[in-house]
C-alpha positions as CSV (number, residue, x, y, z in Angstrom):
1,X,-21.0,-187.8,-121.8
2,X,-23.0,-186.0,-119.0
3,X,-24.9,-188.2,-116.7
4,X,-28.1,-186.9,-115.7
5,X,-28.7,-189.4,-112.3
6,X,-29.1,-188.3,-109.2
7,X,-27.8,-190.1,-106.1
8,X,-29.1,-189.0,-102.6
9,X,-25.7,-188.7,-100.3
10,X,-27.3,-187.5,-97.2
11,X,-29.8,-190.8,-97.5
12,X,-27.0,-192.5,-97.9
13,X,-25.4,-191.4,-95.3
14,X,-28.1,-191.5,-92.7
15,X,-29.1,-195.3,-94.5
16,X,-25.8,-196.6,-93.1
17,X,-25.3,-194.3,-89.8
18,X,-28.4,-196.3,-89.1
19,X,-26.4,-199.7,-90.0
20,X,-23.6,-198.9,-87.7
21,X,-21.1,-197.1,-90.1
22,X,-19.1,-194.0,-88.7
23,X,-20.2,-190.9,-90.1
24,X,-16.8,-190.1,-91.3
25,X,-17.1,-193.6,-93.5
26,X,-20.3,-193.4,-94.3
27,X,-19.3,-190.2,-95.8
28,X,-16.5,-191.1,-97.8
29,X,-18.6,-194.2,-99.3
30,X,-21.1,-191.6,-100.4
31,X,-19.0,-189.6,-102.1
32,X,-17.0,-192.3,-103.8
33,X,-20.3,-193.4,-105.2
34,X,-21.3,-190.6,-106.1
35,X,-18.4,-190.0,-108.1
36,X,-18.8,-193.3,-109.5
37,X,-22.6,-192.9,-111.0
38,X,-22.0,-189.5,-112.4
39,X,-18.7,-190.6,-114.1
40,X,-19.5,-194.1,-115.2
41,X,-23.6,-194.5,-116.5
42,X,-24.7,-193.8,-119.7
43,X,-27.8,-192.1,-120.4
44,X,-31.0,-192.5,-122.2
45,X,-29.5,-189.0,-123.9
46,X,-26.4,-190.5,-124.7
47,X,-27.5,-193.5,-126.2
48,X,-29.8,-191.6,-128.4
49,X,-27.2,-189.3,-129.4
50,X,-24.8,-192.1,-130.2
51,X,-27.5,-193.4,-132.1
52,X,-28.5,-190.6,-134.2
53,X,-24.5,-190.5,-135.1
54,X,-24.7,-194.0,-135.9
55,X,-27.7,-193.5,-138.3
56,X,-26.5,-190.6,-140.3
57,X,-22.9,-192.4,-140.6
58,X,-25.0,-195.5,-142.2
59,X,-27.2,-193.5,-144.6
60,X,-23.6,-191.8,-145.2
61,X,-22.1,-195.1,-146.0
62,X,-25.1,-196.1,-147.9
63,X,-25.0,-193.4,-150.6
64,X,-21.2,-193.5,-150.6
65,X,-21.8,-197.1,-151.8
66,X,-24.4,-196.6,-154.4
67,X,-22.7,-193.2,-155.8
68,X,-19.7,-196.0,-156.5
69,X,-22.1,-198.9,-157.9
70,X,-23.9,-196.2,-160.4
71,X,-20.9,-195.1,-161.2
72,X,-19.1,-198.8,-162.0
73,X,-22.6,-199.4,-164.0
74,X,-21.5,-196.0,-166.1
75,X,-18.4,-197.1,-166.6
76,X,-19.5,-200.9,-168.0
């Protein structure tokens, strides 16, 4: 699943430059986040694509079922 979200290292960065960090830490920490949004979050995309799946799995399922009850009422 693709992440869409957009994180802003070099606002990060300055964010905790301006708290005291090292740049060289402060740059590491962005990245690692970074890598951590786009590899972690789930969209609003993929949650509507996961739902569309689910949907036409149900209405699958759904006239699986009553293609086996018309057929048990045939064979009655």
């Amino acid at each position: 699943m693709a992440s869409s979200v957009t994180f802003d290292t070099l606002s990060y960065v300055k964010k905790l430059k301006s708290a005291g960090v090292p740049e060289s830490q402060a740059e590491i920490q962005a990245e690692t986040l970074k890598e951590i949004i786009n590899s972690d979050l789930v969209t609003k995309r993929d949650l509507i694509e996961a739902k569309v799946e689910i949907i036409k799995w149900v209405a699958g399922m759904l006239l699986a079922q009553a293609a086996i009850v018309a057929t048990l009422v045939k064979l009655l």
